[in-house]
C-alpha positions as CSV (number, residue, x, y, z in Angstrom):
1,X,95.4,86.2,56.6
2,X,96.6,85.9,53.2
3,X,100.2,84.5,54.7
4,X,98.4,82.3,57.0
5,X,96.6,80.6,53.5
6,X,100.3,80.8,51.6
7,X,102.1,78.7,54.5
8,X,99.1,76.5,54.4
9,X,99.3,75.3,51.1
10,X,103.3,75.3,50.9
11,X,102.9,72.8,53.5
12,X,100.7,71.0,50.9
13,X,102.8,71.7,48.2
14,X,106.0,70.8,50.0
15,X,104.5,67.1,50.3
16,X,103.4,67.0,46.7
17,X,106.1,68.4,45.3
18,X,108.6,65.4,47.3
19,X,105.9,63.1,46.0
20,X,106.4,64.1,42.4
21,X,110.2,65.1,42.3
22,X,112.2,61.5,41.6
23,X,115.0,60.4,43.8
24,X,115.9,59.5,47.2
25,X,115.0,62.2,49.1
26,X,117.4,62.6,52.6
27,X,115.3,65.7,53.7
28,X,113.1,65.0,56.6
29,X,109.3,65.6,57.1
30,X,110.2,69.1,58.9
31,X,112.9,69.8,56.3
32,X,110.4,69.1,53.3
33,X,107.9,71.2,55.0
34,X,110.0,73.7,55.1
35,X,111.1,73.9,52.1
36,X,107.6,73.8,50.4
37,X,106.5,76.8,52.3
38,X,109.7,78.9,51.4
39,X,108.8,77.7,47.8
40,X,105.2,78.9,48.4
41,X,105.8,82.1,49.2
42,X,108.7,82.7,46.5
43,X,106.3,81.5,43.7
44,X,103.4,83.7,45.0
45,X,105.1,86.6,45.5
46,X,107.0,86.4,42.0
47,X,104.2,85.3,40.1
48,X,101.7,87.6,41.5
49,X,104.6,90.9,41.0
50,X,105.0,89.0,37.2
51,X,101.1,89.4,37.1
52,X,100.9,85.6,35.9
53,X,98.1,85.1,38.1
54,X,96.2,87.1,41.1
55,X,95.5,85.7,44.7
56,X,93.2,82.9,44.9
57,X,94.0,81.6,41.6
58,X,94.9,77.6,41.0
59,X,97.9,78.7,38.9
60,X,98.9,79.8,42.5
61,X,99.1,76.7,44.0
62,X,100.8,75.2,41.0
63,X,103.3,77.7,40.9
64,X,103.7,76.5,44.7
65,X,104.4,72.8,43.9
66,X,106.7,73.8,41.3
67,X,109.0,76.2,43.7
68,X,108.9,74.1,45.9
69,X,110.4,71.3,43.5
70,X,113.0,73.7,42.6
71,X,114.3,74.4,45.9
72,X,114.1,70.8,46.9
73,X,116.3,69.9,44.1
74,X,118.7,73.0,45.0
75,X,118.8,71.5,48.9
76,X,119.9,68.1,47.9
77,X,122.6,69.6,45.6
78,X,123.9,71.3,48.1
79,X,123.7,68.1,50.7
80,X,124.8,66.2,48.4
81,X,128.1,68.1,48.5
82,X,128.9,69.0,51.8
């Protein structure tokens, strides 16, 4: 169930963190989403293996928001250059 709750809240976090993160933003609704849950589940899994926080924790989710805003800045780096 645990994944279930991490894919929930990168969804969450994939729309905050395009809220937050400046710019024009060429990634679509789906792509965003996307993106935000792949961030979730990196920043869970390495900040729960770093023992920064445990499950459940809020640090979780902001750990989420900010992976997420890291790999949304990697994708349009890489759009931008193909």
């Amino acid at each position: 169930m645990s994944i279930v709750w991490t894919i929930l809240i990168g969804f969450v976090a994939g729309l905050v963190a395009r809220a937050i993160k400046p710019g024009d933003d060429s990634a679509g609704f789906i792509i965003t989403t996307l993106i935000g849950i792949a961030g979730s589940l990196i920043a869970t899994y390495v900040g729960q293996a770093m023992g920064w926080y445990t499950a459940g924790q809020g640090a979780g989710f902001i750990a989420s928001v900010v992976g997420a805003i890291v790999l949304l800045f990697l994708y349009g780096l890489v759009k931008r250059k193909t």
